[in-house]
DRENPAFI-63008 format. One line per 5 residues: number of its first residue (from 1); their letters; for each residue x, z, y of C-alpha. Coordinates in steps of 0.25 Angstrom, whole numbers, plus 5000, padded with zeros to 4 digits. Example, Ala and Ser with C-alpha at 12.3 -4.5 7.8 and 13.67 -1.06 7.14 Angstrom:
1) AS) 5049/5031/4982 ~ 5055/5029/4996
This chain:
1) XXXXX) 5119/5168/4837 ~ 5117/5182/4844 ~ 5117/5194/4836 ~ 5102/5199/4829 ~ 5102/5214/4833
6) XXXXX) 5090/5224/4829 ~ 5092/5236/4839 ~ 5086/5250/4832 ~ 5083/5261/4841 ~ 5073/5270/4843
11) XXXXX) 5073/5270/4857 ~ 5066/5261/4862 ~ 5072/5259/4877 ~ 5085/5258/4870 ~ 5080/5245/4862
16) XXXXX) 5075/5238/4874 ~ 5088/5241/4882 ~ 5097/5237/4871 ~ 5089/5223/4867 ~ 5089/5218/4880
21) XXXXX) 5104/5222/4885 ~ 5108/5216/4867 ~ 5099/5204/4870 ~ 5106/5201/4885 ~ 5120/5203/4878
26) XXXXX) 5116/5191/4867 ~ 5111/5199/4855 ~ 5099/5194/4850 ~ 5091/5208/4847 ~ 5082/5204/4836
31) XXXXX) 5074/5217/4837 ~ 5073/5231/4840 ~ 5067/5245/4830 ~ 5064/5258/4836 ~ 5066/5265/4821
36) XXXXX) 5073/5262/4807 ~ 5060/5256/4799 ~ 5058/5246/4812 ~ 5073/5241/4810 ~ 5074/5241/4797
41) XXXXX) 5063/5230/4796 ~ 5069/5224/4810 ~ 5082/5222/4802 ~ 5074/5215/4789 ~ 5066/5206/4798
46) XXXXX) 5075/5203/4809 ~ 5089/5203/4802 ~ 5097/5206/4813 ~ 5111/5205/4815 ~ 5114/5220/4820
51) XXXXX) 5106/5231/4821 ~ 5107/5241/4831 ~ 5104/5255/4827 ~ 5103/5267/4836 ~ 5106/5279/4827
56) XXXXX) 5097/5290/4831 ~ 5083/5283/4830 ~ 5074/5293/4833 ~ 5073/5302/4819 ~ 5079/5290/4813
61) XXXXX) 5096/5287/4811 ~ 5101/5274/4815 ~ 5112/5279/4803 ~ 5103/5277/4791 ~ 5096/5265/4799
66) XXXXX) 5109/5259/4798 ~ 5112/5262/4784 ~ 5096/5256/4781 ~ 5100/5241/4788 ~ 5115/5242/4783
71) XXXXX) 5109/5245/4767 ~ 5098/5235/4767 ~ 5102/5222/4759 ~ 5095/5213/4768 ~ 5101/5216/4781
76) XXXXX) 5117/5211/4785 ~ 5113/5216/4800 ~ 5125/5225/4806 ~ 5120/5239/4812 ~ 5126/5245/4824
81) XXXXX) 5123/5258/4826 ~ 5118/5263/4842 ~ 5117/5275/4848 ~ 5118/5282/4862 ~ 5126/5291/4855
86) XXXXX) 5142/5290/4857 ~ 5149/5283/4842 ~ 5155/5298/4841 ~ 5141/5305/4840 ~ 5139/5298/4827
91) XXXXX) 5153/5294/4824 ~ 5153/5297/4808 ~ 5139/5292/4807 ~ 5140/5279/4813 ~ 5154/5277/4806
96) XXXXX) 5148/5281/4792 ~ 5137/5272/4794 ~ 5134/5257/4790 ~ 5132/5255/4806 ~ 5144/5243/4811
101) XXXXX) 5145/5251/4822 ~ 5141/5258/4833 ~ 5138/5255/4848 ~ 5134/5265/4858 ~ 5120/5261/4867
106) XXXXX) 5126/5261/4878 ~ 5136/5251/4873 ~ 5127/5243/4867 ~ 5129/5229/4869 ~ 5131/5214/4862
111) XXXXX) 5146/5215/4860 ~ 5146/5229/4856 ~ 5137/5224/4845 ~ 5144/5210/4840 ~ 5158/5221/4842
116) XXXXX) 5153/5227/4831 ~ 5146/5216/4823 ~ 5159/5208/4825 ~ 5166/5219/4817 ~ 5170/5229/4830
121) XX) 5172/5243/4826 ~ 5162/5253/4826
């Protein structure tokens, strides 16, 4: 069975891009969300498997977002935090944050994400 992902990112050329290149490499994206409200409820109805967040969402952070999905008793779904940024930009951040890892857009892919959800470094 394909990994469920919810991909959460504000922009919204990025969201279309990234669920047709995840959906050709095998992941079954469940959903997408523009904001953290929107993927919060995504992740209660959806219940995916992984959840991709980018980490600058407009006047929003991908960081607490992370903390909010990771904190809730009712999800088990693994968060992988995104960005255009390099892993440096952020580097304390993301390692301080509940996030699995990290994976820069423009190495987006299926195996970067089961990497990481099979237990691959950050």
């Amino acid at each position: 069975m394909p990994i469920r992902c919810l991909i959460v990112d504000d922009n919204h050329l990025f969201l279309r891009a990234a669920r047709v290149l995840l959906d050709r490499d095998g992941l079954d994206v469940a959903g997408i969300a523009s904001n953290g409200v929107a993927a919060l409820r995504a992740v209660e109805t959806l219940r995916p498997d992984v959840v991709l967040v980018d980490i600058s969402l407009g006047e929003e952070s991908g960081f607490a977002l992370a903390r909010s999905i990771v904190g809730d008793d009712k999800s088990d779904a693994t968060v992988i935090l995104i960005s255009t940024h390099s892993e440096a930009d952020f580097g304390d951040m993301i390692v301080s944050s509940p996030a699995a890892g990290f994976i820069p857009k423009p190495e987006l892919s299926a195996s970067a994400i089961q990497g990481i959800v099979n237990g691959g470094s950050r």
